[in-house]
Biopython code that builds the backbone (N, CA, C, O; Angstrom):
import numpy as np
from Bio.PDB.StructureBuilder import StructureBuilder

atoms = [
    (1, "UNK", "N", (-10.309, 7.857, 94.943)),
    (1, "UNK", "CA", (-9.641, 7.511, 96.172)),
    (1, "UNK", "C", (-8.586, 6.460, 95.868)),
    (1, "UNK", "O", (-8.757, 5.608, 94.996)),
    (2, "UNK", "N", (-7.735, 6.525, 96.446)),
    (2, "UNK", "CA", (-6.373, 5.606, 96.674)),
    (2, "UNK", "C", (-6.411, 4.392, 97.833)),
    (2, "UNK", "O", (-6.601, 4.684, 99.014)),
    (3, "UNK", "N", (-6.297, 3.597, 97.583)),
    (3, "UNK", "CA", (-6.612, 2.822, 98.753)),
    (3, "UNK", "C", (-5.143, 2.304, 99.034)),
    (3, "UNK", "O", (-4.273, 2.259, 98.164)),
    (4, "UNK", "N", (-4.959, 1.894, 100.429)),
    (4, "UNK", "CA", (-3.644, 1.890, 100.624)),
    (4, "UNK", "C", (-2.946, 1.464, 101.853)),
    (4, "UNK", "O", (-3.532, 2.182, 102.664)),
    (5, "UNK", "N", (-2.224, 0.889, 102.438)),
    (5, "UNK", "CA", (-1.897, 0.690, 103.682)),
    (5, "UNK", "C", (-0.411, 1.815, 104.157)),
    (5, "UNK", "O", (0.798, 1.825, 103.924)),
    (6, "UNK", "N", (-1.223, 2.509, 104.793)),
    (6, "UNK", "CA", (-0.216, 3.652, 105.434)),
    (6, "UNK", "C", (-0.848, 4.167, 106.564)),
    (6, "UNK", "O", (-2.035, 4.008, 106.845)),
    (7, "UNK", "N", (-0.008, 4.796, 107.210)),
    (7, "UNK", "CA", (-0.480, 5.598, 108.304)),
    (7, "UNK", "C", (-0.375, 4.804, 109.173)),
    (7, "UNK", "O", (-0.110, 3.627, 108.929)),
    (8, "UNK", "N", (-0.614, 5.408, 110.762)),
    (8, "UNK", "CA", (-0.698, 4.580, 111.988)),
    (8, "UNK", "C", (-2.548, 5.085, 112.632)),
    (8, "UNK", "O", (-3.128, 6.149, 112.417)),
    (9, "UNK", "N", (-2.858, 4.345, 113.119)),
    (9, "UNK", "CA", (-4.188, 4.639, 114.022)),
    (9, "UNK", "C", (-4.810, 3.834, 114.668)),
    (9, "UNK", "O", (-4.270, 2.799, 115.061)),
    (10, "UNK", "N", (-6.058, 4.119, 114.918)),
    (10, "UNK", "CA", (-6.961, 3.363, 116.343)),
    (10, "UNK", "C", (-7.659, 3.079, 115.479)),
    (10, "UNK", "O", (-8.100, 1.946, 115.672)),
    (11, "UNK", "N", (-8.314, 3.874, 113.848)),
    (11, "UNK", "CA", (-9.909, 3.163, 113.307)),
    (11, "UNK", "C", (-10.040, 4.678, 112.679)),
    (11, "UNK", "O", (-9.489, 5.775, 112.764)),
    (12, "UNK", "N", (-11.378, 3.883, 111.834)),
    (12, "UNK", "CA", (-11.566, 5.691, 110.845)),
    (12, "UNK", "C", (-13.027, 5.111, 110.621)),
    (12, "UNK", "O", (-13.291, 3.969, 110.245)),
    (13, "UNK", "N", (-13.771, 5.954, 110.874)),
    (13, "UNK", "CA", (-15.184, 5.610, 110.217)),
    (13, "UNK", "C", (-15.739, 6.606, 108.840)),
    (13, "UNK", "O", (-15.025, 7.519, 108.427)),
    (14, "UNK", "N", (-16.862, 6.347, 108.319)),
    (14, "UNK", "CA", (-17.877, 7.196, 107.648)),
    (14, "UNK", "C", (-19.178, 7.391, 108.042)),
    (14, "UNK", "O", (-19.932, 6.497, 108.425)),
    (15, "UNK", "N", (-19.444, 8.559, 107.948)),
    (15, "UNK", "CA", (-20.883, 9.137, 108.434)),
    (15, "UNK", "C", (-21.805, 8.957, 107.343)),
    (15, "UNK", "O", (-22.979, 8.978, 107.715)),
    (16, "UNK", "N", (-21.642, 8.800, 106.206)),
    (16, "UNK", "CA", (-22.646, 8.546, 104.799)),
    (16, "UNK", "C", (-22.816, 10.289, 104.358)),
    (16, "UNK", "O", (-23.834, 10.664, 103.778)),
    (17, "UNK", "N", (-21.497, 11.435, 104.776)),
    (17, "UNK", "CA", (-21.513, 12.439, 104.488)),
    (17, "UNK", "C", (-21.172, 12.788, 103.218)),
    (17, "UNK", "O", (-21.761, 13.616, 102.525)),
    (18, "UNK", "N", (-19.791, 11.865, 102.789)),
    (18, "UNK", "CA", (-18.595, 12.348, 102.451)),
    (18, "UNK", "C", (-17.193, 12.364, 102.703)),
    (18, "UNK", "O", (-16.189, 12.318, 101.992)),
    (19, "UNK", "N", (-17.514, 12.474, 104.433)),
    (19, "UNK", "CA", (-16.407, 12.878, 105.078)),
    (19, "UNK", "C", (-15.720, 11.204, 105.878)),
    (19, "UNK", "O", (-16.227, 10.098, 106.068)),
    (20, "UNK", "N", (-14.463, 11.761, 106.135)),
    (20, "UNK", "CA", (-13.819, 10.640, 106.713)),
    (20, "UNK", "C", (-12.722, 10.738, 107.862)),
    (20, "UNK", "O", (-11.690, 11.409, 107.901)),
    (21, "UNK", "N", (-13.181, 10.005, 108.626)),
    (21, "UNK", "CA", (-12.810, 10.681, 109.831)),
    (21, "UNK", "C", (-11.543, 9.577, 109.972)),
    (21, "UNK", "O", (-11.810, 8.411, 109.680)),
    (22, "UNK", "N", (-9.437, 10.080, 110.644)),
    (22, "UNK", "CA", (-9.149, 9.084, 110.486)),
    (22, "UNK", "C", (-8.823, 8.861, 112.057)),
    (22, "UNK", "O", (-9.476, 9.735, 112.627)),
    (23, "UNK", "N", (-8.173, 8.160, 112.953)),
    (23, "UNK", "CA", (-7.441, 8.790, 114.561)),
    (23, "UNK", "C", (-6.109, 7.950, 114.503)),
    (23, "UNK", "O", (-5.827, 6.756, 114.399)),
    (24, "UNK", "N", (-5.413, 9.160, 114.621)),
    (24, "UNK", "CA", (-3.505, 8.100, 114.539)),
    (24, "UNK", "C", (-3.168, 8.721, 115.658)),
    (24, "UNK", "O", (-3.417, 9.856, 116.065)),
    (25, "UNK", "N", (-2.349, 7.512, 116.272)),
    (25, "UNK", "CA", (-1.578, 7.585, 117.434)),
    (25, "UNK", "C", (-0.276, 7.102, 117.223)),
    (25, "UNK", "O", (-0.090, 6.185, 116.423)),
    (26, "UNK", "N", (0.717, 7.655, 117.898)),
    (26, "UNK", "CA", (2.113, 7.295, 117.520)),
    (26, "UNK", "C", (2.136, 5.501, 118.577)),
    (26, "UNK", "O", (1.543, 4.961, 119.511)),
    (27, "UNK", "N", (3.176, 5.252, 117.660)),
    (27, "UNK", "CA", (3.654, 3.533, 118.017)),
    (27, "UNK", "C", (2.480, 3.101, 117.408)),
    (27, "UNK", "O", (2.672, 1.885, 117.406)),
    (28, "UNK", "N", (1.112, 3.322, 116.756)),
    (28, "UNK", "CA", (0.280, 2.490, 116.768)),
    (28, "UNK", "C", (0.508, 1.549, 115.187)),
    (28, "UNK", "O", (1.588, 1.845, 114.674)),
    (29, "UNK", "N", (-0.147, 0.708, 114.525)),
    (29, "UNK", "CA", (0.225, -0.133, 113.870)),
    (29, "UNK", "C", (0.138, 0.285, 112.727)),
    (29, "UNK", "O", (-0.382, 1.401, 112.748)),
    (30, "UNK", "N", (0.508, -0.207, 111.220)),
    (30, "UNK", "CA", (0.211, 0.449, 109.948)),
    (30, "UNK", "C", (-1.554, 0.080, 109.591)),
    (30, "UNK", "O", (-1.965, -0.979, 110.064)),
    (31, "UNK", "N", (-2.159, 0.601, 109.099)),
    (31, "UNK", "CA", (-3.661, 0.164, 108.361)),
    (31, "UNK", "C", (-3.669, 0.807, 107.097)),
    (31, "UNK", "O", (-3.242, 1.833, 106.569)),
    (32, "UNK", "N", (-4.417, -0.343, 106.787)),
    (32, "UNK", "CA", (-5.503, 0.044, 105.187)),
    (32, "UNK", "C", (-6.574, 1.708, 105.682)),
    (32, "UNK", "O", (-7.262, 2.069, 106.637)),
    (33, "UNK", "N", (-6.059, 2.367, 104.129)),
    (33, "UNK", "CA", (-7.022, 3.959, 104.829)),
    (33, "UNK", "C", (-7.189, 4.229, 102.927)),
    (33, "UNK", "O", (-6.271, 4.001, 102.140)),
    (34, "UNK", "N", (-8.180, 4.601, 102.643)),
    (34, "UNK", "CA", (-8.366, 5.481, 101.667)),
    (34, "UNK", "C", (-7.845, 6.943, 101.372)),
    (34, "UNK", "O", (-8.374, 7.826, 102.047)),
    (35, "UNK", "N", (-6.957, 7.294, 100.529)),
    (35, "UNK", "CA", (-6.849, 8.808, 100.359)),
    (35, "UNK", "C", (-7.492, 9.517, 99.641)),
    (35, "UNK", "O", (-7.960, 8.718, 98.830)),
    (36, "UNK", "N", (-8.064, 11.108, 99.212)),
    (36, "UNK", "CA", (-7.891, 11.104, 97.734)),
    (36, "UNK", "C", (-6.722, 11.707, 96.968)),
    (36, "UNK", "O", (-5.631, 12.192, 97.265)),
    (37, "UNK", "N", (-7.507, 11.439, 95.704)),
    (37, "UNK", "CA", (-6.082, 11.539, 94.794)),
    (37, "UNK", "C", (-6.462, 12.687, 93.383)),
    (37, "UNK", "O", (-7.342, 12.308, 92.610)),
    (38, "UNK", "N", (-6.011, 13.580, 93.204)),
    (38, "UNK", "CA", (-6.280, 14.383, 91.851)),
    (38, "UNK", "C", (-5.996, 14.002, 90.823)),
    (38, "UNK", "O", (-4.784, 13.840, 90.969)),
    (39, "UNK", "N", (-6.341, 13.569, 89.298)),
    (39, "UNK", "CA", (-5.452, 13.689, 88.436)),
    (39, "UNK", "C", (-5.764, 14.638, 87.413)),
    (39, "UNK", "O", (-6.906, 14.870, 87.016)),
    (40, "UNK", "N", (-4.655, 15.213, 86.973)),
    (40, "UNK", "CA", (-4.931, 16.060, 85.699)),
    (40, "UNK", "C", (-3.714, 15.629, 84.880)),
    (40, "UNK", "O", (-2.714, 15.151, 85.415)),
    (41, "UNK", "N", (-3.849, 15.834, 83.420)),
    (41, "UNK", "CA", (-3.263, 15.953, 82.658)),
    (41, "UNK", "C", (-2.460, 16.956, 82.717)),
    (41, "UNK", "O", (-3.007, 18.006, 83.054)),
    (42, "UNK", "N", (-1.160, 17.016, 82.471)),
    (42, "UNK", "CA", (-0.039, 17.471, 82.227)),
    (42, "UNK", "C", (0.424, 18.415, 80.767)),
    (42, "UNK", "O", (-0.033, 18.185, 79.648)),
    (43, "UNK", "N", (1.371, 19.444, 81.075)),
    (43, "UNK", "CA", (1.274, 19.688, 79.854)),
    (43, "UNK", "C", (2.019, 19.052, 78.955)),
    (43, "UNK", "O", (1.845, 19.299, 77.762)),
    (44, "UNK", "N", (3.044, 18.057, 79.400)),
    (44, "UNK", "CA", (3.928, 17.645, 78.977)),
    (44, "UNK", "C", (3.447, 16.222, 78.318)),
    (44, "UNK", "O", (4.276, 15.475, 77.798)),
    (45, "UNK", "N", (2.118, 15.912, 78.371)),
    (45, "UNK", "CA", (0.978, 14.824, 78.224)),
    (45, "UNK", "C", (1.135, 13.780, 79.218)),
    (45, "UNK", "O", (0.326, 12.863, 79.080)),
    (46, "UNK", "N", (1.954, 13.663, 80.187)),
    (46, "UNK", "CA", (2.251, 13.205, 81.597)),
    (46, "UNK", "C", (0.750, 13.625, 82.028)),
    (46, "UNK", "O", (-0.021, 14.508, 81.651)),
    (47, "UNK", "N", (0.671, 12.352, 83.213)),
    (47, "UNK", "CA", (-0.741, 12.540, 84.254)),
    (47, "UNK", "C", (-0.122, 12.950, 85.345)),
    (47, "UNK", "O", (0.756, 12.217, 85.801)),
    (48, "UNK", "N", (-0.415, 14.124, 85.968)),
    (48, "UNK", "CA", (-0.110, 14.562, 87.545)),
    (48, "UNK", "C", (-0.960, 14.326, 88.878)),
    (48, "UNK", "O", (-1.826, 15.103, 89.281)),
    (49, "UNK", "N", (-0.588, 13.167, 89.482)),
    (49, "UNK", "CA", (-0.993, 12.797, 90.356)),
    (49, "UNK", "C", (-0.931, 14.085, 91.672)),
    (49, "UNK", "O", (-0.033, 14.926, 91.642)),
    (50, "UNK", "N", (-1.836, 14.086, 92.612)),
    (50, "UNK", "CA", (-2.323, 14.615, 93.389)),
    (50, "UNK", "C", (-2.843, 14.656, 94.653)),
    (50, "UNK", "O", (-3.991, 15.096, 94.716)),
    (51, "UNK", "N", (-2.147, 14.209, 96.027)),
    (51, "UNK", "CA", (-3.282, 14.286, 97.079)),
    (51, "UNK", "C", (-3.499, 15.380, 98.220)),
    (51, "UNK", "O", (-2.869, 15.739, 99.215)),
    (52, "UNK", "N", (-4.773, 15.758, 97.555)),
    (52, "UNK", "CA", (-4.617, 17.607, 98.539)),
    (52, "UNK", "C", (-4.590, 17.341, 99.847)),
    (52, "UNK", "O", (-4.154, 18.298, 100.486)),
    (53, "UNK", "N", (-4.984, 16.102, 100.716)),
    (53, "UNK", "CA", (-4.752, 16.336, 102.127)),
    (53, "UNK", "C", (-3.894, 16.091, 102.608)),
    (53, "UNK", "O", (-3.742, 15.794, 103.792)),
    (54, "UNK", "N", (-2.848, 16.194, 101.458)),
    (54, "UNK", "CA", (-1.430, 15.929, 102.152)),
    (54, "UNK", "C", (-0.475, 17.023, 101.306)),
    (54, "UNK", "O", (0.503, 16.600, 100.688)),
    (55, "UNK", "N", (-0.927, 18.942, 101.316)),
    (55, "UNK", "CA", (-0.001, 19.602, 100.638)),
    (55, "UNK", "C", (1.305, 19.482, 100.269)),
    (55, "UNK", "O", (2.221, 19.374, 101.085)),
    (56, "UNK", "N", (1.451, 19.495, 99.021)),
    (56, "UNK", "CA", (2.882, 19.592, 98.356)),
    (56, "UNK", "C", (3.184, 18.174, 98.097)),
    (56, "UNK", "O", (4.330, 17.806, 97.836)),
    (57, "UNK", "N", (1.888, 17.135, 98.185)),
    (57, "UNK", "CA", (2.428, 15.634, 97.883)),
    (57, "UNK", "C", (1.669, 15.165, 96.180)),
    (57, "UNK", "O", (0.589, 14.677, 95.848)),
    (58, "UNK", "N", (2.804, 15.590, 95.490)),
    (58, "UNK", "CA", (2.589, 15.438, 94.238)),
    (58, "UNK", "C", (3.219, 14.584, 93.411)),
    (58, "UNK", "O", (4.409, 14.458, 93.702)),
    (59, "UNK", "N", (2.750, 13.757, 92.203)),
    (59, "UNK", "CA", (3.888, 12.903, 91.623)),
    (59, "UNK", "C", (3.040, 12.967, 90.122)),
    (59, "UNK", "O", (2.194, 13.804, 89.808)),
    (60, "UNK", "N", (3.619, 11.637, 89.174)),
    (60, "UNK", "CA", (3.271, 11.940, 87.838)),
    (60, "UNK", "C", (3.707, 10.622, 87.357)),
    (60, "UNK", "O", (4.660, 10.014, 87.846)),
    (61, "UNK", "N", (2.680, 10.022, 85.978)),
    (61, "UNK", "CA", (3.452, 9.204, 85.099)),
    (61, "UNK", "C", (2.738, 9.106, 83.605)),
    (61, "UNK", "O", (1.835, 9.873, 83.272)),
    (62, "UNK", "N", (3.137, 8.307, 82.954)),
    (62, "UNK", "CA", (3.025, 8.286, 81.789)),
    (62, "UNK", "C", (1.128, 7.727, 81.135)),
    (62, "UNK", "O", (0.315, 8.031, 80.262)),
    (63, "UNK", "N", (1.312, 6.638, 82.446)),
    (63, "UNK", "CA", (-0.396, 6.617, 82.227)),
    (63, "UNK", "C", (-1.063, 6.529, 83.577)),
    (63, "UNK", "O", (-0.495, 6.544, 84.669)),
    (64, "UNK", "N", (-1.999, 6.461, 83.403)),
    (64, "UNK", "CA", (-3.075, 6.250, 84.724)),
    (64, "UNK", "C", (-2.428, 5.313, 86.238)),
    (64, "UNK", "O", (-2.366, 5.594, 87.435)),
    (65, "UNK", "N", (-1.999, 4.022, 85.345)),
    (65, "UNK", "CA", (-2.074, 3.339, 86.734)),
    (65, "UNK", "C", (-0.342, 3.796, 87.178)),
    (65, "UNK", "O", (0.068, 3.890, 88.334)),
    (66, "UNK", "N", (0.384, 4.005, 86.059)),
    (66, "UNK", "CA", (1.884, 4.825, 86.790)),
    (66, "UNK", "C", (1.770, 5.833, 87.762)),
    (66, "UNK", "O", (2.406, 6.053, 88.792)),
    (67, "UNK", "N", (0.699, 6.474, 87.146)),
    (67, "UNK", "CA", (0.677, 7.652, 87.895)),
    (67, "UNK", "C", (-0.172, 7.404, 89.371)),
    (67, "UNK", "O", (0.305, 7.944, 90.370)),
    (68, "UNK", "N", (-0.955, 6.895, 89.460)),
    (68, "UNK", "CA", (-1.602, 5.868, 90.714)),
    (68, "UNK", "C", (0.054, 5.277, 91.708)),
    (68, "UNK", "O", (0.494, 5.429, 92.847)),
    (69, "UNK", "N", (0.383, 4.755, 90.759)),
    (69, "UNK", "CA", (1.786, 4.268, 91.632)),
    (69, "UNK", "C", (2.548, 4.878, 92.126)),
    (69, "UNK", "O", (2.966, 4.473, 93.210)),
    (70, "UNK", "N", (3.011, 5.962, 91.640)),
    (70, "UNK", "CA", (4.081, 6.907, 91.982)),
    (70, "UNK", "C", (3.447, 7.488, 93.071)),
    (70, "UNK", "O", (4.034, 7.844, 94.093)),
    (71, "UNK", "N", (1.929, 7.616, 92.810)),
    (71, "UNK", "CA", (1.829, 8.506, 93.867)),
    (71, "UNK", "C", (0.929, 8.302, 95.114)),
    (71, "UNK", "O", (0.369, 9.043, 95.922)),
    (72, "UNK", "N", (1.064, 6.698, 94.869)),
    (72, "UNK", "CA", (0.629, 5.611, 96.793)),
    (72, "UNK", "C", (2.077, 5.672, 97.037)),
    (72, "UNK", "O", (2.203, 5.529, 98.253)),
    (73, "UNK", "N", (3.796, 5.878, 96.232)),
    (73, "UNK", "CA", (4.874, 5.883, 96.962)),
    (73, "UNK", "C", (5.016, 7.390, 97.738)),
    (73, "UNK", "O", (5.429, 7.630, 98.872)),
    (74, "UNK", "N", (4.491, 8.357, 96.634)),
    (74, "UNK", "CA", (4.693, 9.574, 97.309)),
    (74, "UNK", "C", (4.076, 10.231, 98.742)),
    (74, "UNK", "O", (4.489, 11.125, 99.482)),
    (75, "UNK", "N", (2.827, 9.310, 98.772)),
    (75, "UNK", "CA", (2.167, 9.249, 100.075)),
    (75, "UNK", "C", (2.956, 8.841, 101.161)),
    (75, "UNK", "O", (3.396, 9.444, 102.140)),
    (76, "UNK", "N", (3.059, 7.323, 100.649)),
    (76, "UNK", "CA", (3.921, 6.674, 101.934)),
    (76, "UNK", "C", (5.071, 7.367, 102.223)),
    (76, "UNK", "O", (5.367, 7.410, 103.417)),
    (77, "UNK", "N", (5.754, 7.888, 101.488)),
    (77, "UNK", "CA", (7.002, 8.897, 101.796)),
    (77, "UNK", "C", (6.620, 10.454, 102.923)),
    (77, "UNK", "O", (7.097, 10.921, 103.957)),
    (78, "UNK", "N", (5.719, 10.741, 102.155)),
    (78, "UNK", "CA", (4.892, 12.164, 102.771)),
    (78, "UNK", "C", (4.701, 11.626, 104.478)),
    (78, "UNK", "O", (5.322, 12.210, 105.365)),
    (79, "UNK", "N", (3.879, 10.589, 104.752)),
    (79, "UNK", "CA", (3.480, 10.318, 105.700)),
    (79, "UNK", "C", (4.302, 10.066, 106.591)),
    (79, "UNK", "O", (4.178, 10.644, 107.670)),
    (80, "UNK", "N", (5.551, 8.974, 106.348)),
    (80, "UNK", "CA", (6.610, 8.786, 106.874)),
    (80, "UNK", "C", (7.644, 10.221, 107.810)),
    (80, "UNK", "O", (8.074, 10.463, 108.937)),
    (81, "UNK", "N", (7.617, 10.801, 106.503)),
    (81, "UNK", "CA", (8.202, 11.948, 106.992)),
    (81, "UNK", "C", (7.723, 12.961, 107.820)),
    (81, "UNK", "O", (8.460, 13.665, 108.510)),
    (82, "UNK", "N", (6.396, 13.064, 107.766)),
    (82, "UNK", "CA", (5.719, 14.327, 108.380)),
    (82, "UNK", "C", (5.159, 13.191, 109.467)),
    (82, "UNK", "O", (4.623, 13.930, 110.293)),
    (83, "UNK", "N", (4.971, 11.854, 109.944)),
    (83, "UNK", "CA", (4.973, 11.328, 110.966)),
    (83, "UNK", "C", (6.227, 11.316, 112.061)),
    (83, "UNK", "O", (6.100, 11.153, 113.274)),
    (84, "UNK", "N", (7.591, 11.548, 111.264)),
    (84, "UNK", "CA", (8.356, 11.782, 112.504)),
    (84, "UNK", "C", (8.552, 12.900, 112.593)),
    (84, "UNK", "O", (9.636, 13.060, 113.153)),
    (85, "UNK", "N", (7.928, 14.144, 112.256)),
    (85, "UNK", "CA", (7.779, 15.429, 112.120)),
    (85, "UNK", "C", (6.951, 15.695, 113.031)),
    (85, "UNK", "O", (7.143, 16.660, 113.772)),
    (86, "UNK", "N", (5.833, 14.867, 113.161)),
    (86, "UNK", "CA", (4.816, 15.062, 114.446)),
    (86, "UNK", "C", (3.926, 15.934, 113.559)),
    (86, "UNK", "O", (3.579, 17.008, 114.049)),
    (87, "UNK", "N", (3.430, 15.581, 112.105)),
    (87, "UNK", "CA", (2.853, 16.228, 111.550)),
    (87, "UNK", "C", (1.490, 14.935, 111.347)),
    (87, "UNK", "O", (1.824, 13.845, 110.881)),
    (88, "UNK", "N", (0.157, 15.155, 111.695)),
    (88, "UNK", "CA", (-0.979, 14.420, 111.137)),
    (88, "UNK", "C", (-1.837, 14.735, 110.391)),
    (88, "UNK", "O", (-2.113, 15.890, 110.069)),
    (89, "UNK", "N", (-2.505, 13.483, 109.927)),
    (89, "UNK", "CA", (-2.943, 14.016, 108.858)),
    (89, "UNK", "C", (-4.392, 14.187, 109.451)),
    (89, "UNK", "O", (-4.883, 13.586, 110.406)),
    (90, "UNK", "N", (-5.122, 15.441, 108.411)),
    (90, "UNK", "CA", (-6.428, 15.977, 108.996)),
    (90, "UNK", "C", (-7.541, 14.853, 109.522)),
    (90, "UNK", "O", (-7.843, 13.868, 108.847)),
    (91, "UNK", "N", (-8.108, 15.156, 110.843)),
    (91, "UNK", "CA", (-8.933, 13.889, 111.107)),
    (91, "UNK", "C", (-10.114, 13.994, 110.427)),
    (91, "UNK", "O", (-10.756, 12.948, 110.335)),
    (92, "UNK", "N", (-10.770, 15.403, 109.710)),
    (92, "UNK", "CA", (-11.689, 15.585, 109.358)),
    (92, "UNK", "C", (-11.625, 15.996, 107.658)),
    (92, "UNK", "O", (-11.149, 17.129, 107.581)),
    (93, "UNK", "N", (-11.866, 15.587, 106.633)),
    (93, "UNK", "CA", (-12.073, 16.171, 105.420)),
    (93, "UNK", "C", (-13.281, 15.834, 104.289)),
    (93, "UNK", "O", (-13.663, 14.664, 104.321)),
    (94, "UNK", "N", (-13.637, 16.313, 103.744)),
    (94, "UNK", "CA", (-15.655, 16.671, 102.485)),
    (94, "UNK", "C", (-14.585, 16.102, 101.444)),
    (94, "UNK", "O", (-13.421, 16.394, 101.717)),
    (95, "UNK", "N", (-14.757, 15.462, 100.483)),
    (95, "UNK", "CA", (-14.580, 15.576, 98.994)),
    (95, "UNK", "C", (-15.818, 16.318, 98.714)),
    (95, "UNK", "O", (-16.853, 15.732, 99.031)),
    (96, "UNK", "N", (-15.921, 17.367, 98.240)),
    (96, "UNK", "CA", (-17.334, 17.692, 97.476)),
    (96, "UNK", "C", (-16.889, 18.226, 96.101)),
    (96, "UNK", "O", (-15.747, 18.632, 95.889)),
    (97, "UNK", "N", (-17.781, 18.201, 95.266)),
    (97, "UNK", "CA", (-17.626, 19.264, 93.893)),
    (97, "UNK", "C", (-18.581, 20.815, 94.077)),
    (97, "UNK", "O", (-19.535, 21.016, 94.829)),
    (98, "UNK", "N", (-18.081, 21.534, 93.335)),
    (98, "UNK", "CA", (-18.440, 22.348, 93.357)),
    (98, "UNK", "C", (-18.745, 23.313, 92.114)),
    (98, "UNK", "O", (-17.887, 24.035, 91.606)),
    (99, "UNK", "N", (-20.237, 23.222, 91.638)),
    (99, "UNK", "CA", (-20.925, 23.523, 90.307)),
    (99, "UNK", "C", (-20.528, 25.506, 90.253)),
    (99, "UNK", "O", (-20.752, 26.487, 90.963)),
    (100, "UNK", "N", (-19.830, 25.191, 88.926)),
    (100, "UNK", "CA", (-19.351, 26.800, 87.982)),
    (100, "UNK", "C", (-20.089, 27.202, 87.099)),
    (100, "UNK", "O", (-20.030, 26.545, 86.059)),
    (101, "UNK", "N", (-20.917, 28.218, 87.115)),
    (101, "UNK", "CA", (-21.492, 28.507, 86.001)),
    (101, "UNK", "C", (-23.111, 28.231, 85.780)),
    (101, "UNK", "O", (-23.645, 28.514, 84.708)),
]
sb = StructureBuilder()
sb.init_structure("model")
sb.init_model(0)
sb.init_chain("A")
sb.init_seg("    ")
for serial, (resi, resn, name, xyz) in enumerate(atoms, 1):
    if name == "N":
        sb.init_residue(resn, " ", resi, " ")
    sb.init_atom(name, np.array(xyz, "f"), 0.0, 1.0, " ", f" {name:<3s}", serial, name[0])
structure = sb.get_structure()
């Protein structure tokens, strides 16, 4: 998870599920919110940063915490934009894993 001050809302709780519930209202103030964040290695040996609840918000750097950085800016950008888009972000989402094999 990414921790981070973005977004607008009223409050976000946890159920001890997993899940995280967030509630944004427009005009309302910026807050601290947790995201998550993917990383994988690159083929280029670059780390590719990742946050799936925000499709197509992707970034990358050379090590871990670059790549952490680039991509709490790429958030705040994502959010920004798809907030005056009238786009929110899901109130409901699981991190879970899921065993292959």
């Amino acid at each position: 998870m990414i921790r981070m001050a973005a977004g607008s809302g009223t409050g976000d709780s946890e159920d001890g599920s997993g899940r995280r519930r967030y509630r944004r209202g427009k005009g309302a103030r910026m807050r601290a919110m947790e995201l998550p964040v993917v990383l994988t290695p690159g083929e280029d040996g670059w780390i590719v940063a990742e946050c799936p609840v925000l499709p197509g918000c992707i970034s990358q750097g050379r090590t871990r915490e670059e790549a952490l950085a680039n991509i709490r800016e790429a958030i705040l950008l994502c959010l920004e934009t798809r907030e005056a888009e009238g786009w929110e972000l899901p109130r409901d989402y699981e991190v879970a894993r899921v065993a292959i094999g």
